[in-house]
C-alpha positions as CSV (number, residue, x, y, z in Angstrom):
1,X,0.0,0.0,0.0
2,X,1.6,3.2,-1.3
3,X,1.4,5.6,1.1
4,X,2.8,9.3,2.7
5,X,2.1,10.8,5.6
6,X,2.7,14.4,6.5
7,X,3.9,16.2,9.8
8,X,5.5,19.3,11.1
9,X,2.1,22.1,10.8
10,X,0.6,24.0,13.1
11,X,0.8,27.6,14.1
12,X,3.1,30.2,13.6
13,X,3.4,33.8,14.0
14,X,4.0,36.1,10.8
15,X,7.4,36.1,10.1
16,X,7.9,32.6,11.9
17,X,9.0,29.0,10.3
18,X,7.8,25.7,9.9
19,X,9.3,22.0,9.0
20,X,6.8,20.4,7.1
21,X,8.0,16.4,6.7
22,X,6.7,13.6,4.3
23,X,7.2,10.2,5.0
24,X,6.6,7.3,2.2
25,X,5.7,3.8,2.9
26,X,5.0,1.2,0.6
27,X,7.7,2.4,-1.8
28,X,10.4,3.9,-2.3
29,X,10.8,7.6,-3.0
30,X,14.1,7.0,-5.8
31,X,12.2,7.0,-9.3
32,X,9.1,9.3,-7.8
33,X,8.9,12.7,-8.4
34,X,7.9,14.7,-5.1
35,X,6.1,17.7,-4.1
36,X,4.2,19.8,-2.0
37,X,0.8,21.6,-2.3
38,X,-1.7,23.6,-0.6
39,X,-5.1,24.2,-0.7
40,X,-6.4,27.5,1.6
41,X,-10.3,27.5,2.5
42,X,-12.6,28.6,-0.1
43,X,-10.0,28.4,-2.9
44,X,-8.5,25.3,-5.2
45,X,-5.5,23.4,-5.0
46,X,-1.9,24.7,-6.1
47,X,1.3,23.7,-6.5
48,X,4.2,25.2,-4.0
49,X,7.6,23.1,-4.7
50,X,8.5,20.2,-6.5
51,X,11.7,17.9,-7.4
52,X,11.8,15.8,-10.1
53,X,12.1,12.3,-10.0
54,X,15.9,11.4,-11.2
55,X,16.9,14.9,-12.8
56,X,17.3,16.8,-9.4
57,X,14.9,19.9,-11.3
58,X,13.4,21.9,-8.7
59,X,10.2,24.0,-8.9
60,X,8.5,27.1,-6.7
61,X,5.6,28.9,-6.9
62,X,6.4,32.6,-7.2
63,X,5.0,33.6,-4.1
64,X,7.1,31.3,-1.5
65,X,10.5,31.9,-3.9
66,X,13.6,32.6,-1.4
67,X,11.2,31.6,1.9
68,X,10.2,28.2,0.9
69,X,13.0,25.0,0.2
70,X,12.2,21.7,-0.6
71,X,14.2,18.6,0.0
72,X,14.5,14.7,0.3
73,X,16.3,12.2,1.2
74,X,15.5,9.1,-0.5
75,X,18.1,6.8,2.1
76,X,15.0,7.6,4.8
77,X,12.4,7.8,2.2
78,X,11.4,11.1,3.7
79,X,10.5,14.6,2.2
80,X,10.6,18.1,3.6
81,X,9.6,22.1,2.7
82,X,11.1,24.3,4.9
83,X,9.5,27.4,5.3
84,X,10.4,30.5,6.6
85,X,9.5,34.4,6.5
86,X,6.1,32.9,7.0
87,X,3.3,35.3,6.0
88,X,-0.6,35.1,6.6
89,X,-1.2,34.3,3.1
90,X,0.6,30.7,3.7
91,X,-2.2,29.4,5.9
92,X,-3.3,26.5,4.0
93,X,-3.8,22.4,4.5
94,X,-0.5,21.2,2.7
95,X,-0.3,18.0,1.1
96,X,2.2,16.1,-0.2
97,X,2.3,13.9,-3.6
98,X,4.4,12.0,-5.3
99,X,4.4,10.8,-9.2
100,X,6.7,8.1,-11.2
101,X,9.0,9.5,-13.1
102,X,8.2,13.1,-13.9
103,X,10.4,16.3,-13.5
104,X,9.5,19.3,-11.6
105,X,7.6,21.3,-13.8
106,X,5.8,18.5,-15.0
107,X,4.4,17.8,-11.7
108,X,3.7,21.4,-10.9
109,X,1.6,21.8,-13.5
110,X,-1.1,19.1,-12.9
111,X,-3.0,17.7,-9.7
112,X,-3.0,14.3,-10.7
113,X,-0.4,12.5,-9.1
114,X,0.3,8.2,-7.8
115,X,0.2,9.0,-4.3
116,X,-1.5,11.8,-1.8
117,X,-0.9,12.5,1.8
118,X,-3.7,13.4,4.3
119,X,-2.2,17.0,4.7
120,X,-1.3,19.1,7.6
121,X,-2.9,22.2,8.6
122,X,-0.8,25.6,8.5
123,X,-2.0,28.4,10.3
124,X,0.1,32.1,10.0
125,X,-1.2,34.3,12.2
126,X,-0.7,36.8,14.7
């Protein structure tokens, strides 16, 4: 059963940081591109970061560029989005995906991906 599990939300002030982390079970994270993605209330899904699955491409959405760094480690099978210089605007459920053998971009673009987490609630606020 292919499966990831987020961690690391919760509440920060503005101007704060956060450790989101992805673990993948099931699988193993080598040939899978990997990503994050948020979805605030009242509005749709979109992308935030992604790697790609062997070329080491990286994608950000504009908005989180030079705040916002995405990593993995494929030894633990884990996943991470740092994020710092937190702003209101972040608050969001963030889930984490992960699709065979795509790059970054390609995974940005679309919502359909292999696997979904549950997501983990991020709350900026003051």
């Amino acid at each position: 059963q292919l499966q990831l599990v987020e961690s690391g939300g919760g509440l920060a002030q503005p101007g704060g940081s956060l450790r989101l982390s992805c673990a993948a079970s099931g699988f193993t994270l080598d040939y899978y591109a990997i990503g994050w993605f948020r979805q605030a209330p009242g509005k749709e899904r979109e992308g935030v970061s992604c790697i790609g699955s062997t070329d080491g491409s990286i994608i950000y959405r504009d908005s989180v560029k030079g705040r916002f760094t995405i990593s993995r480690d494929n030894a633990n099978n884990m996943v991470y989005l740092q994020m710092n210089s937190l702003k209101p605007e972040d608050t969001a459920v963030y889930y984490c995906a992960a699709t065979f053998g795509r790059t970054a971009q390609a995974m940005f673009v679309t919502l359909i991906h292999d696997v979904w987490g549950q997501g983990t609630q991020v709350t900026v606020s003051s």
